[in-house]
C-alpha positions as CSV (number, residue, x, y, z in Angstrom):
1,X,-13.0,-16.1,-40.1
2,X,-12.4,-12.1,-39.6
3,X,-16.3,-11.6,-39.2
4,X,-16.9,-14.4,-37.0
5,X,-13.4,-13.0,-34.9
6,X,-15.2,-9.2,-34.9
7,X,-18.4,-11.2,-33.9
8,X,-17.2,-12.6,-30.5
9,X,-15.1,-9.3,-29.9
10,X,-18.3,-7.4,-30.1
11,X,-20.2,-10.0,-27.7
12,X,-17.5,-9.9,-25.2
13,X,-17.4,-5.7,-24.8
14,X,-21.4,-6.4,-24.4
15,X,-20.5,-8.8,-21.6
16,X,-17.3,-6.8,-20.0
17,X,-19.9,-3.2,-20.4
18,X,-22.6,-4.9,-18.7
19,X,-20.4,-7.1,-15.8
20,X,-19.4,-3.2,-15.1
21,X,-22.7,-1.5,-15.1
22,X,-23.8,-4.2,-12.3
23,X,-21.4,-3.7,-10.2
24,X,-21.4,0.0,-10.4
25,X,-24.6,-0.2,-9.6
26,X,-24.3,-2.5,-6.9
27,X,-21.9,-0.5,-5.4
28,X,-24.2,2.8,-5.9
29,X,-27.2,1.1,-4.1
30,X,-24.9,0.3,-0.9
31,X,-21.5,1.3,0.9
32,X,-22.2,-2.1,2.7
33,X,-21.5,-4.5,0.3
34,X,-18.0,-3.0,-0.4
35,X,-17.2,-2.9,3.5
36,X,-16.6,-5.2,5.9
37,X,-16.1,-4.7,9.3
38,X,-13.8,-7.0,12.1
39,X,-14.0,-6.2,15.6
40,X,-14.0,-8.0,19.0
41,X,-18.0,-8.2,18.7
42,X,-18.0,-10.2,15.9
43,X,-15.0,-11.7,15.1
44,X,-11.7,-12.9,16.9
45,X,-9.3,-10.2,16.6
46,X,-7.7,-9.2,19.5
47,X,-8.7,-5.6,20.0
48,X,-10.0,-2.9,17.6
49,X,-7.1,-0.2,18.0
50,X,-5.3,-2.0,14.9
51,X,-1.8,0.1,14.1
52,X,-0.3,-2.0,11.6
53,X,-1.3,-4.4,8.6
54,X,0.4,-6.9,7.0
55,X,0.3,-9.1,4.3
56,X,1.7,-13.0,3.8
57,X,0.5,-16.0,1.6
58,X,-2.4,-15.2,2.0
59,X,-2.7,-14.3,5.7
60,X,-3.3,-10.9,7.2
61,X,-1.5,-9.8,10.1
62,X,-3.0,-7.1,12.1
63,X,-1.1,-5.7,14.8
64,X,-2.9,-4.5,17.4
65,X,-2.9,-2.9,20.9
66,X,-3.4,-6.5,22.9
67,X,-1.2,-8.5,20.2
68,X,-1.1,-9.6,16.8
69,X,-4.3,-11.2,15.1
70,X,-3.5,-13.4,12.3
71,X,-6.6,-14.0,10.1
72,X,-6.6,-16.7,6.9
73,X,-10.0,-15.4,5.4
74,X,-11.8,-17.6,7.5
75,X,-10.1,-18.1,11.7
76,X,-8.0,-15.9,13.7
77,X,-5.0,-17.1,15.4
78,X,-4.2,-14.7,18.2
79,X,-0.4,-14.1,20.0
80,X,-0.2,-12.2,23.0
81,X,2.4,-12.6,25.8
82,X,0.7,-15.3,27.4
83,X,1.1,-17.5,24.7
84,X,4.0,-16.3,22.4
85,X,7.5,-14.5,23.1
86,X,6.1,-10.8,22.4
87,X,7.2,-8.8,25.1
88,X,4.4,-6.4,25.0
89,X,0.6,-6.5,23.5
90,X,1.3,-3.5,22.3
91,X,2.4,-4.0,18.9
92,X,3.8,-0.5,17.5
93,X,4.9,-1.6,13.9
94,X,5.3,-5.2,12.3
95,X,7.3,-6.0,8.9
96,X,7.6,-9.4,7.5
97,X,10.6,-10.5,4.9
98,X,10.8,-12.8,1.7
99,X,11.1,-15.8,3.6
100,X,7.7,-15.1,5.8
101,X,10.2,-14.3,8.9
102,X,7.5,-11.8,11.0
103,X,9.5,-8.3,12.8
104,X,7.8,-6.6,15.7
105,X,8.4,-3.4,16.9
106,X,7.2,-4.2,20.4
107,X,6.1,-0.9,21.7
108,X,8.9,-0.3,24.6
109,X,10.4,-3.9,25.0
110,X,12.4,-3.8,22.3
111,X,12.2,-6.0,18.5
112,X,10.4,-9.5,18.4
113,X,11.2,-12.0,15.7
114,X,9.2,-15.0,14.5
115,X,10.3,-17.3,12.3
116,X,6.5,-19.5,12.2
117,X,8.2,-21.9,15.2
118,X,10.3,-20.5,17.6
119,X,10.0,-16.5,19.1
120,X,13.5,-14.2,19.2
121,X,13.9,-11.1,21.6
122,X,16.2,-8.0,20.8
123,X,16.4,-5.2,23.0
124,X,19.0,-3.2,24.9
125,X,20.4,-5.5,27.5
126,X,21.1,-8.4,24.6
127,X,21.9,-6.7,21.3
128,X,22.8,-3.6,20.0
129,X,19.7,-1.9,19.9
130,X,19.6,2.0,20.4
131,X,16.5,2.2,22.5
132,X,13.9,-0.1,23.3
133,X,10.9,2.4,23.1
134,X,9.5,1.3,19.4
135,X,8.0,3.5,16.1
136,X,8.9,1.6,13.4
137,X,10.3,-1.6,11.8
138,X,10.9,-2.2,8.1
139,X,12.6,-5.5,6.2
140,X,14.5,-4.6,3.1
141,X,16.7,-7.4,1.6
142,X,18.4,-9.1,4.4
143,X,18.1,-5.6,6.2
144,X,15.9,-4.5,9.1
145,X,15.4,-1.4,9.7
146,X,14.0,-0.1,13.1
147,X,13.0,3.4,14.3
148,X,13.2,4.2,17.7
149,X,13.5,7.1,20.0
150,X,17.1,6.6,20.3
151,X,17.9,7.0,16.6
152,X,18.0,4.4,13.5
153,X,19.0,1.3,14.2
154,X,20.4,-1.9,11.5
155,X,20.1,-5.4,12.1
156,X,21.8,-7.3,8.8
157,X,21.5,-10.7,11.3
158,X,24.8,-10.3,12.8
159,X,25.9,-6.2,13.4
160,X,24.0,-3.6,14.7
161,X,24.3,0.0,13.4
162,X,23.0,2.9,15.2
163,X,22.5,6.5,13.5
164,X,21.4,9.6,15.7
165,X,22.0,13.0,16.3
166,X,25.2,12.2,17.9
167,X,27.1,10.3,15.2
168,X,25.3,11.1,12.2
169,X,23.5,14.0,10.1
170,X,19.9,12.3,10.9
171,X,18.2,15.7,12.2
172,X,16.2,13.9,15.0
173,X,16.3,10.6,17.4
174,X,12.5,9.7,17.2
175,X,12.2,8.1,13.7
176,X,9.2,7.1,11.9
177,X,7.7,4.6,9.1
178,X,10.3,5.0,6.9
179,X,10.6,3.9,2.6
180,X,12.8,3.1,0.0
181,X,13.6,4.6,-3.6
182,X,14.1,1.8,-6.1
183,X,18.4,3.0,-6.2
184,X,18.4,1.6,-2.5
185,X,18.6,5.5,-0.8
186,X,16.5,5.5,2.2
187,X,13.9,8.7,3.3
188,X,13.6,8.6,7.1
189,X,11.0,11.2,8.2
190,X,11.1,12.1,12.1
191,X,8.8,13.8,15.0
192,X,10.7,17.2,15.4
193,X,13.1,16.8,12.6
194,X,11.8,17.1,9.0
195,X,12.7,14.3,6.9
196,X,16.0,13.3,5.5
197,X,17.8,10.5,2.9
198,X,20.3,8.8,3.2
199,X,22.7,7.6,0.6
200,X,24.5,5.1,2.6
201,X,27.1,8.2,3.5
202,X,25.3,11.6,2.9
203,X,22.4,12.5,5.1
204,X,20.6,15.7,3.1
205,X,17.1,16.9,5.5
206,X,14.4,18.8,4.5
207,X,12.7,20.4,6.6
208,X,9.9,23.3,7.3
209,X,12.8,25.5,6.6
210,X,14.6,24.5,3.3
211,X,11.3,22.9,1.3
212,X,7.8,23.1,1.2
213,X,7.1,21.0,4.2
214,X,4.3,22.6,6.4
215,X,5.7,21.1,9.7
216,X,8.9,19.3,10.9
217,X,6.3,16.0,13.0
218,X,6.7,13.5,9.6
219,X,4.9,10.6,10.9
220,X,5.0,8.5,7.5
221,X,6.9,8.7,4.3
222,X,5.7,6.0,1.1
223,X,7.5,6.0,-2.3
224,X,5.4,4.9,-5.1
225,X,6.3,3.2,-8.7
226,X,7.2,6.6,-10.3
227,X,9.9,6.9,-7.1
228,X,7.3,9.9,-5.7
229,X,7.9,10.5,-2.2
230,X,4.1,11.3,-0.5
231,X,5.2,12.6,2.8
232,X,2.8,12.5,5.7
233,X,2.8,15.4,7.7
234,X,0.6,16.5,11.1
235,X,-0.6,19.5,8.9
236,X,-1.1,18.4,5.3
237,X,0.2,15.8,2.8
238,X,3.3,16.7,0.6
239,X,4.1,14.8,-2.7
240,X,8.3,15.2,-3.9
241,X,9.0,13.8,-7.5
242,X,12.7,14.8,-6.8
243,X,12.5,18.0,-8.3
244,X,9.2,19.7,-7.4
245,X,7.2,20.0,-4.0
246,X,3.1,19.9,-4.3
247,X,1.3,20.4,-1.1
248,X,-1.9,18.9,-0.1
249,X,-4.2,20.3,2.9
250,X,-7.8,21.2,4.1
251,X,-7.3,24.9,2.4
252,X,-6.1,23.7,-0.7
253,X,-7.9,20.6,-1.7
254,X,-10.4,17.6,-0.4
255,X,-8.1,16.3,2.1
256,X,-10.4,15.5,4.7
257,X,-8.0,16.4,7.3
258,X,-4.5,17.6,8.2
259,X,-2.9,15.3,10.4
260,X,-1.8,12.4,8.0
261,X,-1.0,9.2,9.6
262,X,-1.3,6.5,6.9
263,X,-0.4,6.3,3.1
264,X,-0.7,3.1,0.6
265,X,-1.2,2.9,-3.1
266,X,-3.7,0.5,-5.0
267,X,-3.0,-1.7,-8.7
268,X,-4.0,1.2,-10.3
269,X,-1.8,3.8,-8.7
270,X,-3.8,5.5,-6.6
271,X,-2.7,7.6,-3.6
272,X,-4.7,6.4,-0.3
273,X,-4.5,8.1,2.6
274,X,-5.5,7.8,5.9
275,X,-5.9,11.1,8.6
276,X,-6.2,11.2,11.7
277,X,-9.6,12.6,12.6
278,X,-11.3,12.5,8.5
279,X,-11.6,9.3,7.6
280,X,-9.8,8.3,4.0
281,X,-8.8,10.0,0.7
282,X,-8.3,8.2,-2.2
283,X,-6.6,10.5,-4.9
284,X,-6.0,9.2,-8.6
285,X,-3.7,12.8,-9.3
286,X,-7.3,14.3,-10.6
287,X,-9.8,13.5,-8.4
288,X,-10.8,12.8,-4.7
289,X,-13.1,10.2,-3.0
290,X,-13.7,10.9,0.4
291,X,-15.0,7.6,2.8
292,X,-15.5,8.8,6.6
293,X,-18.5,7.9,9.1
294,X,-21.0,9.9,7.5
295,X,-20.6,8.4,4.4
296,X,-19.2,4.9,4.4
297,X,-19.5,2.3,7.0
298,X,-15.9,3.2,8.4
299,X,-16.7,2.7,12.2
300,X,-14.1,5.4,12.8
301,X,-12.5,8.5,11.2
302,X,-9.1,7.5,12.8
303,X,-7.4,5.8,10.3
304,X,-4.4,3.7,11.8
305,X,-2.9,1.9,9.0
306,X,-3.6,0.5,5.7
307,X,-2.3,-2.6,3.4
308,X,-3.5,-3.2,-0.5
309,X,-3.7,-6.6,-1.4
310,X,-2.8,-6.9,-4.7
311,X,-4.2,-10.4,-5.4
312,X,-7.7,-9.9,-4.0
313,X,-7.4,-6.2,-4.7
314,X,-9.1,-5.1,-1.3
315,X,-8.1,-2.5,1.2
316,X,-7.8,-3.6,4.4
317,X,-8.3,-0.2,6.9
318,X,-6.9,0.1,10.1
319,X,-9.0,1.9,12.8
320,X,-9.2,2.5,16.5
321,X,-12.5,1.1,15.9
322,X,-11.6,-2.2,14.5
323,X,-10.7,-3.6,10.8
324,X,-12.6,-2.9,7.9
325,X,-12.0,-4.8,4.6
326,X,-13.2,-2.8,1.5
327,X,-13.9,-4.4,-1.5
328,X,-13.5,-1.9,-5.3
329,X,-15.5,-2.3,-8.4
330,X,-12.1,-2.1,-9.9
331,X,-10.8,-5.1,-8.0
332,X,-14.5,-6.7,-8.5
333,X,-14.4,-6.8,-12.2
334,X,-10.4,-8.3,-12.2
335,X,-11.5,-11.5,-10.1
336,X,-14.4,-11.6,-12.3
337,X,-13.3,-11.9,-16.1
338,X,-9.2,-11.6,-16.4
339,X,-7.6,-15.3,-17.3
340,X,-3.9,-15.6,-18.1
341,X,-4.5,-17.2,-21.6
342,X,-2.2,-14.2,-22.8
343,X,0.9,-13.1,-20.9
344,X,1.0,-9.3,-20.9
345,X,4.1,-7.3,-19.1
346,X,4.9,-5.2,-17.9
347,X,1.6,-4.5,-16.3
348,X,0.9,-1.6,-14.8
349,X,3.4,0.1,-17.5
350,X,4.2,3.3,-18.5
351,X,2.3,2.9,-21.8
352,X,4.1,0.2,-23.7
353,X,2.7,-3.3,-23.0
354,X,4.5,-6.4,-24.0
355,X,1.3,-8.9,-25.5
356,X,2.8,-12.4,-25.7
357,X,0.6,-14.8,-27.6
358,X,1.9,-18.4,-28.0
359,X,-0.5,-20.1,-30.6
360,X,0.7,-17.2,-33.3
361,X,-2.2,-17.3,-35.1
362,X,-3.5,-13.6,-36.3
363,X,-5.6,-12.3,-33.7
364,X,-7.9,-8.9,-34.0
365,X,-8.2,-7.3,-30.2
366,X,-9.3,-3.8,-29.4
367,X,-8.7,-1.9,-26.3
368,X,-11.2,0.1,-24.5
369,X,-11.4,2.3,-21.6
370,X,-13.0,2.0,-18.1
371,X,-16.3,3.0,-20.0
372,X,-16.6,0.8,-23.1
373,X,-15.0,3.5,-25.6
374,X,-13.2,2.0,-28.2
375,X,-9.0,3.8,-28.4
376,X,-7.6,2.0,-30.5
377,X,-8.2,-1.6,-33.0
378,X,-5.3,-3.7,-34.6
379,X,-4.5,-7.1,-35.2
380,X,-1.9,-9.5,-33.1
381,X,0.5,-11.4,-35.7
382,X,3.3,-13.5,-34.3
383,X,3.9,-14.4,-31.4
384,X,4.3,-10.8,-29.8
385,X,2.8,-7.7,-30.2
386,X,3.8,-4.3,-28.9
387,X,1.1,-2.1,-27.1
388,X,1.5,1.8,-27.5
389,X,-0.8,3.5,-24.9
390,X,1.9,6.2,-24.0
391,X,-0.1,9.3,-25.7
392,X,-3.2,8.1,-23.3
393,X,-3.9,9.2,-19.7
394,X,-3.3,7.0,-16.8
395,X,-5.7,4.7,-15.9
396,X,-7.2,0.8,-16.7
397,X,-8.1,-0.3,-19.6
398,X,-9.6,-3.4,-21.3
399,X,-7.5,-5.4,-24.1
400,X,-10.6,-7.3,-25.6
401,X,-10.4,-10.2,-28.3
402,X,-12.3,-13.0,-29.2
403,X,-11.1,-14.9,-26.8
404,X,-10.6,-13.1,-23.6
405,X,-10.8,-9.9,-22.0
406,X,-7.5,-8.0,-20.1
407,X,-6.7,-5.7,-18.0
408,X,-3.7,-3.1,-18.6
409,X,-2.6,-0.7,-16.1
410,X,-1.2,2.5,-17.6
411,X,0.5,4.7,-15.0
């Protein structure tokens, strides 16, 4: 029973080694089967500046600068103002809630909501809104958060609350794509201000003054899983884990260019970054890859926006060229061989994985890393078994037994 267990083990690293090897390969022969490109030649999106991407069951929402272009993997469903109640086609920023409710900051006419039926209209002359000249929109909880050029505004459905210069310690008016830390504090970053969070009382700003920030124009700020703020300046990339400032530009590193417009984070923790004139960095805390025109099939080096989708695990780019989908190795190999026949959580972790096996028969499993090498053996008794990865680096690796192969996500 033990041998014929070690048996299968052994045939499913061969199988998971050589699934791997392929597409490695694969993706080393050509850039063009891990990009796809949507534009108004070939597909039916609206226009190819696209500023904004968003995610929903399944559909992707791209907002562009002649409406939004809603794509199910397969047609494109386009609103514009002559069909829909967006005020303008210019769509600056888009955020859509739990319940599938779609926000639009719509450029200077104000905040668009649609509920899937029926279109709603918020700007000065009917609500409480600031300003109607858009930047950013963001959903959290039954919140919605807009940045204008009149200050922060907040919509909780029935009162509107404005912060600015005026009434507040926010250190500028014209507010950009704001995130949250995981304890609910808010880091707004602004054009001319720096960046500042707010506690719900106590505004405390950094700016090019006070911290390590290279220029007061923030256009972006994204928090990752580790509560790391990457801030997105117009002349480098800075990274705050609360406590220390690290600072990221063309002198100092790969960053392809200074002027940092876009910032997401993949299933594996990756840092991606879009610039505004070098295409796209993707920075694992180690190492850089570098995708521009020269390189990749990026139609552009002005990266616009950029959504993970961690189901299909592709990146979807935003451009002023069009959209490009690009497909990983990584997120290749997931679809390809991970079933659910064991529960594993959490997952990514900080090392210590939760292996929930019903049946509770005695299981051997080893884990490997991204290239076959066997870390560590052991055997699965009960019904649960704890996985100690915490003295290994970050990174994916492969829980292999007889049975199945998974993937675990230290970070």
């Amino acid at each position: 029973m033990q041998r014929q267990q070690k048996r299968n083990i052994m045939k499913t690293k061969i199988n998971l080694l050589t699934i791997i090897l392929v597409l490695i390969l694969m993706s080393n022969i050509s850039n063009a089967q891990n990009f796809t490109i949507y534009n108004t030649a070939n597909s039916g999106i609206s226009d190819n500046y696209v500023g904004d991407i968003e995610i929903y069951n399944g559909n992707l929402w791209a907002g562009t600068s002649n409406g939004i272009s809603k794509f199910d993997g397969s047609n494109w469903t386009v609103y514009n103002t002559s069909n829909s109640g967006l005020a303008h086609n210019i769509i600056t920023d888009m955020s859509i809630s739990m319940t599938g409710e779609v926000w639009v900051a719509n450029y200077d006419q104000g905040v668009v909501q649609f509920n899937g039926t029926s279109w709603t209209n918020f700007n000065t002359s009917n609500s409480g809104l600031s300003n109607n000249n858009m930047v950013s929109i963001k959903v959290d909880n039954n919140n919605i958060w807009i940045g204008t050029y009149g200050g922060l505004n907040i919509y909780d459905s029935t009162n509107w609350t404005t912060y600015n210069t005026s009434n507040s310690g926010i250190p500028d008016d014209n507010v950009r794509r704001l995130d949250f830390e995981s304890n609910g504090d808010v880091w707004v970053p602004t054009w001319y201000g720096g960046i500042a969070k707010f506690d719900g009382s106590t505004w405390t700003v950094f700016d090019a003054s006070n911290s390590i920030l290279p220029s007061n124009s923030v256009p972006i700020v994204r928090i990752d899983n580790q509560q790391n703020k990457w801030i997105g300046t117009n002349n480098g990339l800075v990274k705050f884990d609360g406590t220390n400032w690290t600072l990221y530009n063309t002198g100092n590193s790969p960053l392809p260019d200074d002027d940092v417009r876009a910032i997401e984070f993949n299933n594996v923790g990756d840092v991606i970054i879009g610039t505004n004139g070098g295409g796209l960095a993707i920075y694992d805390g180690n190492n850089w890859t570098i995708y521009n025109t020269s390189n990749s099939l990026l139609p552009s080096n002005e990266i616009r926006s950029l959504k993970f989708d961690n189901n299909s695990g592709n990146l979807w780019i935003g451009t002023n060229q069009g959209l490009v989908k690009m497909e990983t190795v990584i997120s290749a190999v997931t679809d390809y061989i991970f079933p659910d026949n064991i529960l594993y959580f959490p997952n990514p972790s900080n090392g210590i994985f939760t292996i929930s096996h019903a049946n509770g028969k005695t299981t051997f499993y080893e884990i490997t890393d991204i290239t076959g090498k066997v870390i560590q053996k052991g055997t699965m008794t009960g019904n649960q078994t704890i996985i100690d990865l915490s003295e290994n680096g970050n990174g994916v690796y492969f829980l292999i037994t007889d049975k199945q192969t998974t993937k675990l996500v230290k970070e």
